[in-house]
C-alpha positions as CSV (number, residue, x, y, z in Angstrom):
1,X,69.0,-24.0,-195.4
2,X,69.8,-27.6,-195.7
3,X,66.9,-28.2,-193.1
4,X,66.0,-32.3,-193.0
5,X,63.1,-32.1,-190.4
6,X,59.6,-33.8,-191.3
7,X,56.0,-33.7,-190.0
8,X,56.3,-36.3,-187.3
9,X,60.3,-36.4,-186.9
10,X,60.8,-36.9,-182.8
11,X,64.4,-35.0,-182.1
12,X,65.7,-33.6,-178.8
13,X,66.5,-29.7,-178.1
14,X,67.8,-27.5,-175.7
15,X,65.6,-24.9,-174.7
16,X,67.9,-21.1,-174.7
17,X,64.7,-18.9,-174.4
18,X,61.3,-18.6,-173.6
19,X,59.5,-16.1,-176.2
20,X,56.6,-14.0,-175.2
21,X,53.1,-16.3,-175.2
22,X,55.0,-18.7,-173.5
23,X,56.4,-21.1,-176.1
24,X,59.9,-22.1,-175.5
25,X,62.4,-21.3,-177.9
26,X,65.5,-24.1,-179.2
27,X,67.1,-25.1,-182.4
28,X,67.4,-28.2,-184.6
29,X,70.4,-27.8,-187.4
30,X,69.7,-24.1,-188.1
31,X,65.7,-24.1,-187.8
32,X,64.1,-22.4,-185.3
33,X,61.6,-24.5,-183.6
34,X,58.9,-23.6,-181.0
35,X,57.7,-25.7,-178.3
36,X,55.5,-25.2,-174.9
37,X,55.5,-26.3,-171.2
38,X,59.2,-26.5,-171.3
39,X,61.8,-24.1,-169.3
40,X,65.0,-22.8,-170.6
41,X,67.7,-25.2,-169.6
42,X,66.0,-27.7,-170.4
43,X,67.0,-31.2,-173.0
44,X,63.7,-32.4,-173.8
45,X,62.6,-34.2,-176.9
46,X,59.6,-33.5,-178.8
47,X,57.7,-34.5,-181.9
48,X,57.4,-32.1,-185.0
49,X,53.9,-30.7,-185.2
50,X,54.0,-27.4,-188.0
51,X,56.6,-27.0,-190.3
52,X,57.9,-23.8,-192.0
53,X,60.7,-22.0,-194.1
54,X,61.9,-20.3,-191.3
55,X,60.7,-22.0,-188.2
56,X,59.1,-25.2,-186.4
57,X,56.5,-25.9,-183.8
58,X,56.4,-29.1,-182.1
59,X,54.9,-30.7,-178.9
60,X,56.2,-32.3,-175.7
61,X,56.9,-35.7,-175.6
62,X,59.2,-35.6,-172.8
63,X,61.4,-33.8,-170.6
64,X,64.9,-35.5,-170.3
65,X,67.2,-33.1,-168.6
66,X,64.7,-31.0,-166.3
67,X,65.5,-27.6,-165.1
68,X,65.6,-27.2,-161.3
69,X,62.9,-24.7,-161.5
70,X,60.2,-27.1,-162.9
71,X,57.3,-28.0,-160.3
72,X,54.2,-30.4,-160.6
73,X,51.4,-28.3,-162.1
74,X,48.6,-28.0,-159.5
75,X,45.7,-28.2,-162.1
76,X,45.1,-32.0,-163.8
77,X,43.9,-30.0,-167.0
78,X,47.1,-28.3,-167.9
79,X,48.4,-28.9,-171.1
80,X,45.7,-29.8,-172.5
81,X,43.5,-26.1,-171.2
82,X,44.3,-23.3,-173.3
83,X,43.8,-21.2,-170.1
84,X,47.9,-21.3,-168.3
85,X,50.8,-21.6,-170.0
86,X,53.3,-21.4,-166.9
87,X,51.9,-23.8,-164.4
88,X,55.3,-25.8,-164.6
89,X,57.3,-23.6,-163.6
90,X,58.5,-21.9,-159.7
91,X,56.2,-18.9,-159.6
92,X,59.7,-17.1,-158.1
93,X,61.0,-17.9,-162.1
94,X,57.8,-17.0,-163.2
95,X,58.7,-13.5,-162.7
96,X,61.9,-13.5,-163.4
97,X,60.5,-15.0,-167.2
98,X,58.2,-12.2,-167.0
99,X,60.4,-9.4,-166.9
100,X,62.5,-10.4,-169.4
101,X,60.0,-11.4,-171.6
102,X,58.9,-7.2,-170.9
103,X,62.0,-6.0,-171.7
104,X,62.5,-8.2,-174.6
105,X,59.5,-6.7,-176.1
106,X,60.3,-3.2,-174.9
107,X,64.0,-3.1,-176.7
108,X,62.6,-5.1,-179.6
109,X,59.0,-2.9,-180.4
110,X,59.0,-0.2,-178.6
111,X,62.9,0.7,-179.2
112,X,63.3,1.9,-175.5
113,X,65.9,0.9,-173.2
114,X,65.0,-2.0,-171.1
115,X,67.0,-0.4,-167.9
116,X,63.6,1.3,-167.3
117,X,61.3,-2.1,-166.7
118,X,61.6,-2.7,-163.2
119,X,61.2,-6.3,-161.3
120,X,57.4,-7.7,-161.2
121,X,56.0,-7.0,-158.6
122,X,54.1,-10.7,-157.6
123,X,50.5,-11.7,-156.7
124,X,50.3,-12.6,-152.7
125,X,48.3,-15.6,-153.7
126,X,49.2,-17.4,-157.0
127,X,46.1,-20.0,-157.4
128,X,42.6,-19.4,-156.8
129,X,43.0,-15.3,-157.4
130,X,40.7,-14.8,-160.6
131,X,37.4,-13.1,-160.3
132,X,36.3,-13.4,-163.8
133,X,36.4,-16.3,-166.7
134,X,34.6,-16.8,-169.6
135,X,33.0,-20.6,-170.0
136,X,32.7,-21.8,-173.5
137,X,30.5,-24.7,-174.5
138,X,30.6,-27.3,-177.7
139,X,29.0,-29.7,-178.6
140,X,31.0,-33.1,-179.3
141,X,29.6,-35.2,-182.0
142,X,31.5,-38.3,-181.7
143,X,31.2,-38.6,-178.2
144,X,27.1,-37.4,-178.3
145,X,28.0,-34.6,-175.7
146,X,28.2,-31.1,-174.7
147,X,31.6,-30.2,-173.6
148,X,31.3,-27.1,-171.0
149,X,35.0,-25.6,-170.1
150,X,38.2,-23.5,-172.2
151,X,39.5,-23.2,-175.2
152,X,42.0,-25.9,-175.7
153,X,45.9,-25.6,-176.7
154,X,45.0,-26.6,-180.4
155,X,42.2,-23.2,-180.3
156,X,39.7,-25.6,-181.8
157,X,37.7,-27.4,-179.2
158,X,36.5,-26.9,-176.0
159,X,37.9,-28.9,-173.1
160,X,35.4,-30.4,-170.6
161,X,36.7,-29.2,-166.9
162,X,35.1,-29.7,-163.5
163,X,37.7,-27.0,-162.0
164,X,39.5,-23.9,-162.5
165,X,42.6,-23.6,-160.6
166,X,43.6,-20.0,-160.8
167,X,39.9,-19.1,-160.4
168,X,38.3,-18.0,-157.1
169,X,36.5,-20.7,-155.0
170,X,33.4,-18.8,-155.8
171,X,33.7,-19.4,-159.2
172,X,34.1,-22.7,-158.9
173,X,31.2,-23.7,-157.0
174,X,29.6,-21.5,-160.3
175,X,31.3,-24.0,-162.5
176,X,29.2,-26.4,-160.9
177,X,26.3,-24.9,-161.3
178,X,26.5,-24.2,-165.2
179,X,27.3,-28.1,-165.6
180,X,24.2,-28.8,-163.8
181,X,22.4,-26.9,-165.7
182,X,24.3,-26.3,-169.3
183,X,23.6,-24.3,-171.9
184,X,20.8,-25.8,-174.4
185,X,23.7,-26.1,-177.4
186,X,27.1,-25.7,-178.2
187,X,28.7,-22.4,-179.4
188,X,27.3,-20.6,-176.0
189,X,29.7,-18.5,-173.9
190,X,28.9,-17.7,-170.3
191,X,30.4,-15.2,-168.0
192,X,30.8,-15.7,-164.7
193,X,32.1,-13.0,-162.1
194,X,32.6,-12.3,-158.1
195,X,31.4,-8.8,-158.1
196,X,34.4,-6.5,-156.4
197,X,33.4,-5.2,-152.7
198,X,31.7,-1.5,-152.5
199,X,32.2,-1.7,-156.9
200,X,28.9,-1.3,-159.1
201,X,29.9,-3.0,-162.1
202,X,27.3,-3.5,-164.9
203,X,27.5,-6.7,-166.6
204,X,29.4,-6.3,-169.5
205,X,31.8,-3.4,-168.0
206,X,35.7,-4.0,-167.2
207,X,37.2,-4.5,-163.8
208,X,40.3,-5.8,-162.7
209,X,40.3,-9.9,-162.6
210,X,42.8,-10.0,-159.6
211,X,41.2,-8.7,-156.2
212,X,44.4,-9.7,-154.3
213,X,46.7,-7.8,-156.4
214,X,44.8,-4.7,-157.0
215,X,46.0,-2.3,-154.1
216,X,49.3,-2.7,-155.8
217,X,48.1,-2.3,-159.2
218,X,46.3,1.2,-157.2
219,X,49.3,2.1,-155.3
220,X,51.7,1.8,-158.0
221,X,49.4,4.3,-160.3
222,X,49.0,6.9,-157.4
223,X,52.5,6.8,-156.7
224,X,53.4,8.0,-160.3
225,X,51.1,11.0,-160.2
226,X,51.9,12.4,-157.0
227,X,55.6,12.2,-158.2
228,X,54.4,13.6,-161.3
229,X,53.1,16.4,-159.3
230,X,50.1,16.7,-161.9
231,X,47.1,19.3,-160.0
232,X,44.3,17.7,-162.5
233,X,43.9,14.1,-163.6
234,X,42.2,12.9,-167.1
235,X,41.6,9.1,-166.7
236,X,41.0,7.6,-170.1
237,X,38.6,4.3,-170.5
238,X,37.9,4.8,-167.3
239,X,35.4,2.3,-166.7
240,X,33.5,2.5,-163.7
241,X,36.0,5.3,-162.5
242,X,38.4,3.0,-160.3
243,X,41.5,5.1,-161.5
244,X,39.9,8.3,-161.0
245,X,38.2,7.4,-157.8
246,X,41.3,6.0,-156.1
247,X,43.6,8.9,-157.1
248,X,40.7,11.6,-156.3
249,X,42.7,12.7,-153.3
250,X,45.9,13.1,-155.3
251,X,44.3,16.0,-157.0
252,X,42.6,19.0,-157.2
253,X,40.1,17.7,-159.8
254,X,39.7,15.0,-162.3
255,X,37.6,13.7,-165.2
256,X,37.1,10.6,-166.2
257,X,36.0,9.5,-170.1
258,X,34.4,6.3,-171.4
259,X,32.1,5.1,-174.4
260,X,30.3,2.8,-171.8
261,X,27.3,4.9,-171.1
262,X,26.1,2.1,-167.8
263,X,30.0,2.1,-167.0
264,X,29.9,5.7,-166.5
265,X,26.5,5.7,-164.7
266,X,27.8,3.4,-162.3
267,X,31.2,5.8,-162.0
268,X,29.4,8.7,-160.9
269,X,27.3,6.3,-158.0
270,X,30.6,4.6,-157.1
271,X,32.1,8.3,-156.7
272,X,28.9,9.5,-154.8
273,X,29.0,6.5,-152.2
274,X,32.2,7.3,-151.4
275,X,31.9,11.2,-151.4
276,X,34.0,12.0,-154.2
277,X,33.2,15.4,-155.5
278,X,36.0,16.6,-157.2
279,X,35.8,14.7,-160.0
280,X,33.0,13.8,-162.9
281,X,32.3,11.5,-165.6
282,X,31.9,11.5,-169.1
283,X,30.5,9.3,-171.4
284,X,32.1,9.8,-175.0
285,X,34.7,8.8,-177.0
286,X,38.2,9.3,-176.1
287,X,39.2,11.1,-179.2
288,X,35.7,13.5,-179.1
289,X,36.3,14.9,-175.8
290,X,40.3,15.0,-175.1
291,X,41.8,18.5,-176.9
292,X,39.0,19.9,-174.8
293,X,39.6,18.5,-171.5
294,X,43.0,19.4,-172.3
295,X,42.5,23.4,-173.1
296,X,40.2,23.1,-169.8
297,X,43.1,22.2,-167.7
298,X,47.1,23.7,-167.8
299,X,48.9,21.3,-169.5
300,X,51.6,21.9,-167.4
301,X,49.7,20.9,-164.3
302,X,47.7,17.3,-166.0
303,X,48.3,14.2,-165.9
304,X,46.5,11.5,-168.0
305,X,45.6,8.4,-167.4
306,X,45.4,5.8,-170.4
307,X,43.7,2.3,-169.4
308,X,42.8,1.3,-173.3
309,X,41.6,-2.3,-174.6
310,X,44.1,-5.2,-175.3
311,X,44.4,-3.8,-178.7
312,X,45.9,-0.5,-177.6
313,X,44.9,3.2,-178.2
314,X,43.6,4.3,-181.3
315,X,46.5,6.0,-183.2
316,X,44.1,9.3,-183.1
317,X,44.7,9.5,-179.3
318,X,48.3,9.1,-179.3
319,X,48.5,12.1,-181.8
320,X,46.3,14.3,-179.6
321,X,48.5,13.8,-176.6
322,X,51.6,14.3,-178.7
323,X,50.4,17.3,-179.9
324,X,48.7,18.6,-176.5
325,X,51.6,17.6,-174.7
326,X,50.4,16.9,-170.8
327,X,52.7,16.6,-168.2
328,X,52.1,13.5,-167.1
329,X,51.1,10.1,-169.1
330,X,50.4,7.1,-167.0
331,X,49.6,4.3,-169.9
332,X,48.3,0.9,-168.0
333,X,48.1,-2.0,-169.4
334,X,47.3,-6.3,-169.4
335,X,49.3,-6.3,-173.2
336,X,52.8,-5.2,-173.0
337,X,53.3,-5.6,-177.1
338,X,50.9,-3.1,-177.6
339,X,51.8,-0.6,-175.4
340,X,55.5,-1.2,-176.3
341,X,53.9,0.3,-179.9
342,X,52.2,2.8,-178.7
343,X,54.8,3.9,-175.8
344,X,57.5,3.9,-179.0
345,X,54.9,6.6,-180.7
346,X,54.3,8.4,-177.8
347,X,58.2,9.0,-177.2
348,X,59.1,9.3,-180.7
349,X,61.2,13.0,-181.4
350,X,61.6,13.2,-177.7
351,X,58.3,14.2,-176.7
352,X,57.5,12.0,-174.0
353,X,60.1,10.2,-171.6
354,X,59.9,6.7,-170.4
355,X,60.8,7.3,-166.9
356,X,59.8,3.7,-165.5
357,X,57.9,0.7,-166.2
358,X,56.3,-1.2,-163.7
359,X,55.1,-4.6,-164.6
360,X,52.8,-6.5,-161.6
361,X,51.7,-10.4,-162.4
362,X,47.8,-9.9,-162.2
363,X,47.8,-13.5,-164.1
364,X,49.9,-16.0,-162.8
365,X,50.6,-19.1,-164.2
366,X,49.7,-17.7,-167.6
367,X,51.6,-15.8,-170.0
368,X,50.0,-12.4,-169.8
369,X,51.2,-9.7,-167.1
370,X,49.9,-6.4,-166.4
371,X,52.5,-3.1,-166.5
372,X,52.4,0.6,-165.7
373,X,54.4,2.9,-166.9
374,X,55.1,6.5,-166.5
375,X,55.8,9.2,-168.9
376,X,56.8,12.7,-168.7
377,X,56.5,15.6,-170.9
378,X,60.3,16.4,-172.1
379,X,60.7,20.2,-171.8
């Protein structure tokens, strides 16, 4: 390629794109190279770090042309936290990013058009929303001491924070308390949580990290269904039933499904406090249960709700739906590469239709974004 770029070589660029993880995208002679904390628009020059056939990576030395949409990061850890990726830039261009970055991925994975991914719908309160975070420690030989914080940038150590700016002030004051009294060694992971109002959540289950987003996330879902016009509702990894539960009254009757035996204990109390008795829960896998939750109900008349894992649904539940064909498929989720796969599957031979996808930023600042999006059953 006639490429002349070493380990080390300092060079300036001008940033044309920001790809999806939140590394900005630019060119030296005809190399690709990647670099983060930058904004496209941007002439910045930066120092070679990784070096490829095909592409570079490199690392900010300095920004020399700024775009107007770059703002002073509120947290003193960033860019050197592995935690946000996006703390540079205007949280109005945020979204903007965001949504292209979607439909990017949509046109590019899931081969669907990306008129159907509609604006992101923003988070009321940008910092201090995040109920959950994960606390990592390490022990640091050179320095003789255990570092307590995140993964850094590099992945490979830990890096030793006071703070967490995009967590919730409770969380913080939690921080404090694990410093005071850390774990006995490195290599320890602690969880700590602000448990949702009127929720039972058992330890280890799934909720929603973003309290001040979440009657969006809600009212975006129940929206879908009643314009589906679905009578029965099948909410897959339902967790402790907030799906289910909050969509109850769309419906005549629902079931929810998940492996998490104290998830679904706590679905059926969280139903019960709040009278709920059109629905129940069962604890099974996905795949075990579905072609007969599906004979139960009229296809015609159920909708199904898929909340999976970052990693996506397991190519055995895509093939039941195509095959059992529901009316309705509502697929959430926090990973939009892997439901861009799986939504390409479920719409392959015209089975399914993409009718709209709904992206909402349950994570500012960082690269990840949560979506909905709605499928009907092509006639």
């Amino acid at each position: 390629m006639g490429v002349s770029l070493k380990l080390g070589d300092k060079i300036s660029l001008t940033i044309h794109d920001l790809a999806f993880g939140g590394e900005g995208v630019g060119r030296s002679e005809e190399l690709v190279v990647f670099v983060p904390f930058v904004i496209v628009g941007e002439t910045v020059e930066v120092e070679i770090t990784e070096l490829k056939k095909n592409f570079a990576r490199a690392r900010l030395v300095r920004v020399i042309t700024p775009s107007p949409e770059r703002v002073e990061p509120q947290c003193r850890y960033f860019g050197a936290c592995g935690g946000c990726q996006y703390q540079h830039i205007s949280y109005a261009e945020q979204l903007r990013v965001k949504q292209k970055q979607i439909a990017d991925l949509f046109e590019r994975v899931g081969k669907l058009s990306r008129a159907v991914v509609a604006p992101v719908i923003g988070c009321p309160q940008p910092y201090a929303y995040r109920n959950r975070i994960m606390i990592r420690s390490q022990w640091n030989g050179p320095a003789k001491k255990l570092e307590i914080g995140f993964v850094r940038v590099d992945n490979k150590f830990v890096e030793d924070i006071t703070e967490c700016k995009i967590a919730e002030p409770a969380l913080n004051e939690q921080i404090t308390e694990v410093r005071a009294h850390p774990p006995h060694k490195g290599g320890i992971k602690v969880v700590l949580r602000v448990q949702p109002e009127g929720w039972e959540v058992p330890k280890d289950s799934f909720f929603q990290n973003n309290f001040f987003l979440l009657p969006k996330l809600v009212e975006t879902v129940r929206t879908m269904l009643t314009t589906g016009g679905a009578r029965h509702l099948i909410d897959l990894y339902c967790g402790v039933g907030y799906f289910g539960i909050e969509a109850a009254s769309a419906v005549e009757s629902f079931v929810g499904v998940e492996y998490d035996k104290l998830a679904i204990a706590a679905a059926r109390r969280n139903a019960a406090s709040r009278n709920i008795n059109n629905g129940e829960f069962v604890a099974a896998q996905v795949e075990e249960v579905l072609p007969e939750l599906l004979k139960k109900f009229s296809t015609e008349n159920t909708a199904v709700i898929l909340d999976p894992p970052r990693k996506g649904c397991w190519p055995a539940t895509l093939e039941l739906l195509r095959t059992m064909r529901p009316a309705q498929v509502i697929y959430v989720s926090c990973h939009p590469a892997t439901m861009a796969r799986d939504l390409n599957i479920l719409c392959a031979d015209g089975v399914f239709e993409l009718v709209r996808v709904q992206p909402l930023d349950m994570f500012p600042q960082t690269q990840h974004v949560e979506c909905v999006a709605d499928l009907r059953r092509r006639n």
